[in-house]
C-alpha positions as CSV (number, residue, x, y, z in Angstrom):
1,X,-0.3,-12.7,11.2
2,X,-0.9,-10.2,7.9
3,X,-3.6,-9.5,5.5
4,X,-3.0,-10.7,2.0
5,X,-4.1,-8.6,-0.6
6,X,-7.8,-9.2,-1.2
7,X,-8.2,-12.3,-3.6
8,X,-11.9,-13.1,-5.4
9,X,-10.8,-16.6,-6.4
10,X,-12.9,-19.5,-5.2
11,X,-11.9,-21.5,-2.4
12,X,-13.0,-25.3,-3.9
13,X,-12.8,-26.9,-0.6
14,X,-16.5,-25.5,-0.2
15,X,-17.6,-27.7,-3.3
16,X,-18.0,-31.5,-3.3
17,X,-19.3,-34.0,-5.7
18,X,-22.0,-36.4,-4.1
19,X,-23.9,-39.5,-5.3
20,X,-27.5,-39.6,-4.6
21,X,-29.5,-42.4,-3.3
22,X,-30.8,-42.9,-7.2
23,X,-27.2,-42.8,-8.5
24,X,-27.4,-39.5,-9.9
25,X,-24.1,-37.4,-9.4
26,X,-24.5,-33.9,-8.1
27,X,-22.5,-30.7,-6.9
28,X,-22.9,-29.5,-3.4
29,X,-21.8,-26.4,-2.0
30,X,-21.4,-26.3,1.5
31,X,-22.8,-22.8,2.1
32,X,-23.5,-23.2,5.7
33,X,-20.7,-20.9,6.7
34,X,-22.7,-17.9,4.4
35,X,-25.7,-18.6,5.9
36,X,-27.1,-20.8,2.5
37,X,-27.2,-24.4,3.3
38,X,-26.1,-27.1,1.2
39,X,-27.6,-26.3,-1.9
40,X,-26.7,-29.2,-4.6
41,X,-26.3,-28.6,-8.6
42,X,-26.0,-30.6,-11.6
43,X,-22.9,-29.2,-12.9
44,X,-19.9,-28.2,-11.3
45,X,-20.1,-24.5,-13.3
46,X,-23.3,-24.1,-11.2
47,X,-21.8,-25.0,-8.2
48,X,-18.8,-22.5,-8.9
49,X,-21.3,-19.7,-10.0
50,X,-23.3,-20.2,-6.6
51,X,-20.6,-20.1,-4.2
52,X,-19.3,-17.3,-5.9
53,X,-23.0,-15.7,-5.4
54,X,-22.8,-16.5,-1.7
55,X,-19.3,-14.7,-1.1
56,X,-20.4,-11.8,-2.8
57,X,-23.8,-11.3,-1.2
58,X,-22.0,-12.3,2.3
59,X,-18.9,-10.2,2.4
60,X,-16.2,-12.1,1.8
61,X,-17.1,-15.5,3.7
62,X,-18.8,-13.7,6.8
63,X,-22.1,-14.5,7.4
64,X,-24.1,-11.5,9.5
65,X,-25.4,-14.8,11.6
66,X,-22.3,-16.2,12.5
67,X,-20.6,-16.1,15.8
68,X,-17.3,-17.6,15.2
69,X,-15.4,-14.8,12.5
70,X,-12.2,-14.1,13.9
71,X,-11.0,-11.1,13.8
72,X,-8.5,-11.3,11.0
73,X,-11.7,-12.7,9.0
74,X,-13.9,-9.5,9.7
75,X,-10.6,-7.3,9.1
76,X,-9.7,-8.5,5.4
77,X,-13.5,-8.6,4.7
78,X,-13.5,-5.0,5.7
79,X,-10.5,-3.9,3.6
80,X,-11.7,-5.9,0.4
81,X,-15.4,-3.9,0.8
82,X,-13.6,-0.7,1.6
83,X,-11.3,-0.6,-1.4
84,X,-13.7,1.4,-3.6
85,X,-14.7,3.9,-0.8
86,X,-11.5,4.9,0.8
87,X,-8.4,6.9,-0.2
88,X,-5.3,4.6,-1.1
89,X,-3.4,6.0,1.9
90,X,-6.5,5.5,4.1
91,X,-6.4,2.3,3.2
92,X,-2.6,1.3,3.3
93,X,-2.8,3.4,6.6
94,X,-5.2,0.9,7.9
95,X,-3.7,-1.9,6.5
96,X,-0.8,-1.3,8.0
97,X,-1.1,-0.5,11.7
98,X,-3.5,-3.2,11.7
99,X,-1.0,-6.2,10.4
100,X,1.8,-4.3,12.8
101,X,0.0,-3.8,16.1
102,X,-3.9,-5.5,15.7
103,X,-3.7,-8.5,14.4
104,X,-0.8,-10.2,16.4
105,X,-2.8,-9.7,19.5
106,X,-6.6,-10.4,18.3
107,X,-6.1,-11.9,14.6
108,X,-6.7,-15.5,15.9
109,X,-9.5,-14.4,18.4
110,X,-13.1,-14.3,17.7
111,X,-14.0,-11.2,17.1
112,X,-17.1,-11.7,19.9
113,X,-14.5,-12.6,22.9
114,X,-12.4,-9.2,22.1
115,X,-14.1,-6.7,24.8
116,X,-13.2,-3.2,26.0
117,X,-11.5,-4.2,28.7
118,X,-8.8,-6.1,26.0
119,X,-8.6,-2.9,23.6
120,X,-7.6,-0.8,26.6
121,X,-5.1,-3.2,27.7
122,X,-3.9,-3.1,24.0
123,X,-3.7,0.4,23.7
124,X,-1.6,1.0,26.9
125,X,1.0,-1.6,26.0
126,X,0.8,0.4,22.7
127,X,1.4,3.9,25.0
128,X,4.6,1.9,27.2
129,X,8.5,2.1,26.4
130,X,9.3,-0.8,24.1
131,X,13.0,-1.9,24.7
132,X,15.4,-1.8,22.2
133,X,18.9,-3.4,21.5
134,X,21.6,-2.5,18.9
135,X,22.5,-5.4,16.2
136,X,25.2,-6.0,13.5
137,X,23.9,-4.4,10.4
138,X,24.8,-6.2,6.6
139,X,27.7,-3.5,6.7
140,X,29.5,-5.4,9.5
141,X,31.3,-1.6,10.4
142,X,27.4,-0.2,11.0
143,X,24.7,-1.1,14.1
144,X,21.3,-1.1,13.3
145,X,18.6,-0.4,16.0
146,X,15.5,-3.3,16.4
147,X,12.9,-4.1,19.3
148,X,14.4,-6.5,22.0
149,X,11.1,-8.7,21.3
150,X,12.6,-9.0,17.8
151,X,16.1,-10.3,18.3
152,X,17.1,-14.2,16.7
153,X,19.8,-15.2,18.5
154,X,19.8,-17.5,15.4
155,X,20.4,-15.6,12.8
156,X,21.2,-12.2,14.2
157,X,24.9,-11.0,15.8
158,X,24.6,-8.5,19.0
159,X,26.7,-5.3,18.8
160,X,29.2,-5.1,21.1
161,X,28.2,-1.4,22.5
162,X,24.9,-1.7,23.9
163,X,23.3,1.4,25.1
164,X,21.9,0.5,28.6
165,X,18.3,1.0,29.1
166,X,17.5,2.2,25.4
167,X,14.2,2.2,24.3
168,X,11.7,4.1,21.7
169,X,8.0,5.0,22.4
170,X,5.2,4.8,19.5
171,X,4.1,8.5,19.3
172,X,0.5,9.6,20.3
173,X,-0.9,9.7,17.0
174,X,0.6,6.2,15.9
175,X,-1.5,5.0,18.8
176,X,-4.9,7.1,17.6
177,X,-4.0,5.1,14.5
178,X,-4.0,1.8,15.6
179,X,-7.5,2.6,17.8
180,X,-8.9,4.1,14.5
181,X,-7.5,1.0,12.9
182,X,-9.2,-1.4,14.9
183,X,-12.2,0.5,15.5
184,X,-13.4,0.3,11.9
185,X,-12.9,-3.4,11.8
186,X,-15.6,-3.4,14.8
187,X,-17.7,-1.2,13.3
188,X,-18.2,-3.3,10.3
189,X,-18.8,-6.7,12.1
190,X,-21.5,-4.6,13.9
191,X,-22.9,-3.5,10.7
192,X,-22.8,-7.1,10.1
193,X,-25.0,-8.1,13.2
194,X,-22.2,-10.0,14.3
195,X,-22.0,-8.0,17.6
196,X,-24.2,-5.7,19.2
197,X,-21.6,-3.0,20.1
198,X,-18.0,-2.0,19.0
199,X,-15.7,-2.4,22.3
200,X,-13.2,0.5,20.9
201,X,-16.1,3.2,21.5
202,X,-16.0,3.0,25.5
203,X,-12.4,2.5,25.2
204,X,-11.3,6.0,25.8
205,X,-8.5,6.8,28.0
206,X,-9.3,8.7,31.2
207,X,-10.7,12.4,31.6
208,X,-7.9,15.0,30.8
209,X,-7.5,18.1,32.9
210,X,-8.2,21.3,31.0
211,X,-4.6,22.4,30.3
212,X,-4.0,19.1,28.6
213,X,-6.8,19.1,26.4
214,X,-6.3,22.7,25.4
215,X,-2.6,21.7,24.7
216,X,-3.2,18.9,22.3
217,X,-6.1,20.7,20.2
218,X,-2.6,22.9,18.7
219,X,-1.9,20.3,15.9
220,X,0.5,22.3,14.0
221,X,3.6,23.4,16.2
222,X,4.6,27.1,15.0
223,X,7.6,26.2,13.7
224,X,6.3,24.0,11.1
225,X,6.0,26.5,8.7
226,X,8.4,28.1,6.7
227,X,10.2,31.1,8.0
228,X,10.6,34.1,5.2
229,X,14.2,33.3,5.0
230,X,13.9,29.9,4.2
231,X,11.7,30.4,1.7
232,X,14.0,32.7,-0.3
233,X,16.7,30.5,0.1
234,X,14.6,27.4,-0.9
235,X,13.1,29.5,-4.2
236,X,16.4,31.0,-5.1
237,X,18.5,27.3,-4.7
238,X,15.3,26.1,-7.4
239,X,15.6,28.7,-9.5
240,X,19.0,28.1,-10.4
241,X,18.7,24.3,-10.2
242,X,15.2,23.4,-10.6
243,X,12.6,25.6,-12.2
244,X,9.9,23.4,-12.6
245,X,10.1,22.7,-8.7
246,X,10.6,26.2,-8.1
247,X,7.5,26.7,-10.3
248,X,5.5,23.7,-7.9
249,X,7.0,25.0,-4.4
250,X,6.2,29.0,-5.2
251,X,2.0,27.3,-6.3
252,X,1.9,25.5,-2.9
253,X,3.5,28.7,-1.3
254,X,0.7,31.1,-2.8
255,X,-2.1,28.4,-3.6
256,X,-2.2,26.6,-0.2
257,X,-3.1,23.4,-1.7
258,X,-2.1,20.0,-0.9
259,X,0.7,18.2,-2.6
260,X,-1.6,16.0,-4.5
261,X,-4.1,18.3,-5.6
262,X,-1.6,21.0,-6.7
263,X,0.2,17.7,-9.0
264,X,-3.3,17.5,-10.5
265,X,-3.6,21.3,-11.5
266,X,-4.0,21.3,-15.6
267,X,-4.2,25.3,-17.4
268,X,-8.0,24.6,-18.0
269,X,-8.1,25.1,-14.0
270,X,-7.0,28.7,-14.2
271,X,-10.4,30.5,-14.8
272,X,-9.7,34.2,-14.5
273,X,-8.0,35.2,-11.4
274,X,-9.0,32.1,-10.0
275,X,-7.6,28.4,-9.5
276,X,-10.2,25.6,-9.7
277,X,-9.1,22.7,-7.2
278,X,-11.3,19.8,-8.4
279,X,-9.1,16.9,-8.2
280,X,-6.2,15.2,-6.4
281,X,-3.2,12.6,-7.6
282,X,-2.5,10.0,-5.8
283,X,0.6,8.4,-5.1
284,X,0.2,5.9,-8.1
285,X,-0.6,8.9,-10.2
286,X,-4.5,8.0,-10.5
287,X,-6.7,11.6,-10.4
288,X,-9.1,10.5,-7.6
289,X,-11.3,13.4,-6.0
290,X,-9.7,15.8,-3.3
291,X,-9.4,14.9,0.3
292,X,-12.4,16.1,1.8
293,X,-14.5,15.4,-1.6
294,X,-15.6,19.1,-2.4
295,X,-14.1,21.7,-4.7
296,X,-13.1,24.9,-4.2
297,X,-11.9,28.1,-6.3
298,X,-8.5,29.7,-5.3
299,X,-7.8,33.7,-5.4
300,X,-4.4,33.4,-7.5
301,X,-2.0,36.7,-6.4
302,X,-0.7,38.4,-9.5
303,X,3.2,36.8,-9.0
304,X,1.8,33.3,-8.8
305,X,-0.1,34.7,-12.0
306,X,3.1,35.9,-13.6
307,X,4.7,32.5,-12.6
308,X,1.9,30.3,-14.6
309,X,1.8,32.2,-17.6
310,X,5.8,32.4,-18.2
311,X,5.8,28.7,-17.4
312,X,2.4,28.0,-20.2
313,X,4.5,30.1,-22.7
314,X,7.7,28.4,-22.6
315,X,5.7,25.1,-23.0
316,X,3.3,25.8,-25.1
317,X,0.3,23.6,-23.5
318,X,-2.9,23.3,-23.8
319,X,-6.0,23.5,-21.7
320,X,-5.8,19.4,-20.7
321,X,-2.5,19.7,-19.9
322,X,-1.6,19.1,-16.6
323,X,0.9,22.3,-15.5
324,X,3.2,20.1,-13.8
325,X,4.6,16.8,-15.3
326,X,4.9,15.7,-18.8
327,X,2.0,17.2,-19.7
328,X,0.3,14.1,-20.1
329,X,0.8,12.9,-16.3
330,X,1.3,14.7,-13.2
331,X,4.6,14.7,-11.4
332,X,5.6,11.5,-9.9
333,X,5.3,11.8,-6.5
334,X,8.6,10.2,-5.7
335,X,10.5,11.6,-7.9
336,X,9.3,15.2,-6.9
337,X,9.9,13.9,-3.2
338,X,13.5,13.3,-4.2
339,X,14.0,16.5,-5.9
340,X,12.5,18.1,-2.9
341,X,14.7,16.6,-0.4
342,X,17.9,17.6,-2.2
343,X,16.9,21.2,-2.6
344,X,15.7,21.3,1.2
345,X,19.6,19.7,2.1
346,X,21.3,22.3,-0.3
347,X,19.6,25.1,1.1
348,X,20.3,24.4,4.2
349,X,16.8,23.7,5.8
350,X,15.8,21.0,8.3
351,X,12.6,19.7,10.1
352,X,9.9,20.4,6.9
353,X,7.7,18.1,4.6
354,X,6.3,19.9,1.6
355,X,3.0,19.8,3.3
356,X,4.2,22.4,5.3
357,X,4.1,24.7,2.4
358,X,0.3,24.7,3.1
359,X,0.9,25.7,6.5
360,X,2.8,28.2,5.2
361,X,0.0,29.6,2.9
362,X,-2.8,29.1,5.8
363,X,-0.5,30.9,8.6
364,X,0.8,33.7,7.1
365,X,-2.6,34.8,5.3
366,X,-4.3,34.5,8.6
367,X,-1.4,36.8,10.2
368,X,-1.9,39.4,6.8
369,X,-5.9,39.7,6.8
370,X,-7.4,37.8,10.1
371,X,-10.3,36.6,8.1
372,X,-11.1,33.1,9.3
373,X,-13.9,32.3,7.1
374,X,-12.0,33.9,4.4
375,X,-8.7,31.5,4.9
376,X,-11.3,28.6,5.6
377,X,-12.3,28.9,2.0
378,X,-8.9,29.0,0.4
379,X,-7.8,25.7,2.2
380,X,-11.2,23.6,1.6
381,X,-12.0,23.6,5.4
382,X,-15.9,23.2,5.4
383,X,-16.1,24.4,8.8
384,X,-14.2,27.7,10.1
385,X,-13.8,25.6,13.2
386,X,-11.6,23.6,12.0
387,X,-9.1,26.4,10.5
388,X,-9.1,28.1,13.9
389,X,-8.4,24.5,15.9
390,X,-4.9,24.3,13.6
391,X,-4.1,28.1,13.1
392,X,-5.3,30.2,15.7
393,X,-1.8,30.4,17.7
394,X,-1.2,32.4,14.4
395,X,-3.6,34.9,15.7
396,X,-1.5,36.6,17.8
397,X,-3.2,39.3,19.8
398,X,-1.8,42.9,19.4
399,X,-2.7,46.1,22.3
400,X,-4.9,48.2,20.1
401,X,-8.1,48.3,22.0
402,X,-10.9,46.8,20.0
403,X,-13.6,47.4,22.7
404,X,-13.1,51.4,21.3
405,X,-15.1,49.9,17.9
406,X,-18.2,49.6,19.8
407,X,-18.5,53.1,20.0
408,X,-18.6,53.6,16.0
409,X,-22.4,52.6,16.4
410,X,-23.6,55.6,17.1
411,X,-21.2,57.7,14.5
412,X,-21.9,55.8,11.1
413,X,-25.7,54.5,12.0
414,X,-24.5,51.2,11.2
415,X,-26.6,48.5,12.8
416,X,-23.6,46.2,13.1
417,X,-22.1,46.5,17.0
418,X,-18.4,46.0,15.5
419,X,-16.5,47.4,12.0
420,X,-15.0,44.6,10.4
421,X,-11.0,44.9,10.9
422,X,-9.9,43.9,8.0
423,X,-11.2,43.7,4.2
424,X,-9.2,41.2,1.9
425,X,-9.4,43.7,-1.4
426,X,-10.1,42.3,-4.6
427,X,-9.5,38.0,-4.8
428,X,-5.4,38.8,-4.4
429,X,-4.1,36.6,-1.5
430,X,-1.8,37.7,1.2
431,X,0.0,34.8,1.7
């Protein structure tokens, strides 16, 4: 079973035309399963109008009395409702795992019989080797890989070389995913009184020993971001082929910002020696706010400074224009994707997404000045915290002996027990 795409037409089978005992015809609306009655009307407009009333008011169809929503029900309510308040990839995201691993177990079920018990059993299965078996692709030469569970004997031809015992595994965060996935759903048919308590909250897996907790807080693996040498080769391949990627890769190096907010950059954001981050493109090109909903203003280093003002001279835009694009609208996203993946091939360079150009930024500046809050407030983090739980393997400790600081106390007067050991010096980044 799959969501549809949220559709606000009227379903008509809810609206019947009646004769009354004094031969009068009327419209009734069967509103029973909103939690309205049977409310009748003269006209059939009225009718319309009311039902449409009811589906608004009741999200969707789902009554916060009713007992009976299944699941699929509460989950395309939720994604209609949620349209306006969540990012487009939050919401595919969602949409997604839930039509692919959610709703095939629990779409037909109520969502009052689905307990913890059920989402635990879920998410193991989810965790387990799923079997896989190798099929004749529409190139009769080439085998493509599916699920055992999906082979039609029917319609599909078996490849003669089988590997024995071949299988995939969904990776950890695909399952978070699907939890988070169906977790929402919950939450809203609580918010909707239609259960007491969402069953995906208990449904944690077991207490992890230390060592396995500490290991999974590193997010970022260090080799994600770009070695020196890769980022030479990557700038001087765009140079030559590419400057206006060359232009967008060398902002993300020295600007740390994400993909989409960088594509949303116009020249009224440079302010100085600054870089106003206000805004971030989407992958339909629609300027929607940044990820985390703030705005922040980025030291810009005097080469990324240089690299700007060549590229607003040879084009000649003005303040609304955006820097990268047409000057009307940002880059496409998969057309810079494209363009991205052929200059990573002809350099040479394997295993990085452009979002790793952030990492990039966030890593080496930490290395370079070892202010936390500092890098925190280049890359938007609210919360140093949250800088340190992705980045602190890039503070690598060195042997000087920092206990010796303590003694400055009583040779400067200062009141502070510890000199800072680093000052970042004017708003120029290191990174």
């Amino acid at each position: 079973m799959s969501l549809p795409e949220w559709d606000a037409r009227t379903p008509m089978d809810h609206i019947r035309k009646i004769v009354q005992l004094s031969g009068n015809p009327v419209w009734q609306v069967n509103g029973r399963k909103f939690g309205f009655g049977r409310p009748q009307f003269a006209t059939k407009e009225l009718a319309e109008a009311a039902l449409a009333d009811m589906i608004r008011k009741r999200g969707g169809g789902l009554s916060p009395g009713r007992r009976d929503v299944t699941f699929a029900e509460q989950a395309e309510a939720f994604l209609a409702h949620a349209a306006d308040g969540l990012a487009e990839k939050t919401l595919r995201s969602y949409r997604g795992h839930l039509n692919n691993h959610v709703l095939p177990q629990f779409g037909k079920r109520r969502v009052t019989e689905i307990n913890t018990p059920m989402i635990k059993s879920l998410l193991h299965a989810k965790r387990q080797p799923i079997p896989t078996i190798k099929i004749v692709s529409a190139d009769p030469k080439k085998s493509r890989v599916i699920d055992a569970a999906d082979f039609d004997a029917a319609t599909m031809k078996l490849w003669p070389e089988q590997d024995a015992g071949a299988s995939r595994k969904l990776s950890s965060t695909t399952v978070r995913l699907i939890r988070a996935s169906a977790s929402v759903v919950f939450a809203s048919a609580v918010e909707d009184r239609i259960i007491d308590r969402n069953p995906v909250t208990d449904a944690r897996v077991s207490r992890r020993s230390r060592k396995a907790r500490a290991a999974s807080n590193i997010a970022v693996p260090k080799e994600r971001p770009f070695s020196q040498a890769q980022q030479d080769a990557l700038l001087a391949w765009c140079g030559e082929r590419d400057q206006e990627l060359h232009d967008f890769i060398f902002t993300l190096l020295r600007l740390g910002a994400r993909p989409g907010e960088a594509r949303a950059l116009r020249w009224g954001d440079i302010v100085g020696d600054k870089v106003l981050i206000e805004e971030s493109a989407t992958d339909k090109n629609e300027i929607t706010e940044t990820k985390t909903g703030g705005k922040r203003a980025v030291d810009m280093s005097p080469e990324l400074r240089d690299v700007l003002r060549l590229r607003q001279l040879k084009r000649a835009a003005t303040d609304t224009d955006y820097i990268f694009g047409n000057g009307v609208t940002p880059l496409a996203v998969r057309g810079l994707g494209k363009r991205f993946e052929l200059a990573m091939r002809e350099s040479g360079i394997t295993g990085h997404v452009m979002y790793d150009c952030r990492h990039t930024f966030a890593s080496v500046l930490l290395q370079r000045c070892r202010d936390v809050v500092y890098v925190a407030k280049m890359l938007g983090h609210s919360d140093p915290a949250t800088t340190l739980k992705y980045y602190s393997h890039f503070l690598a400790s060195s042997s000087r002996a920092y206990v010796d600081l303590l003694d400055t106390t009583e040779k400067n007067g200062s009141d502070l027990a510890v000199v800072p050991n680093c000052t970042v010096q004017g708003s120029e980044n290191a990174a």
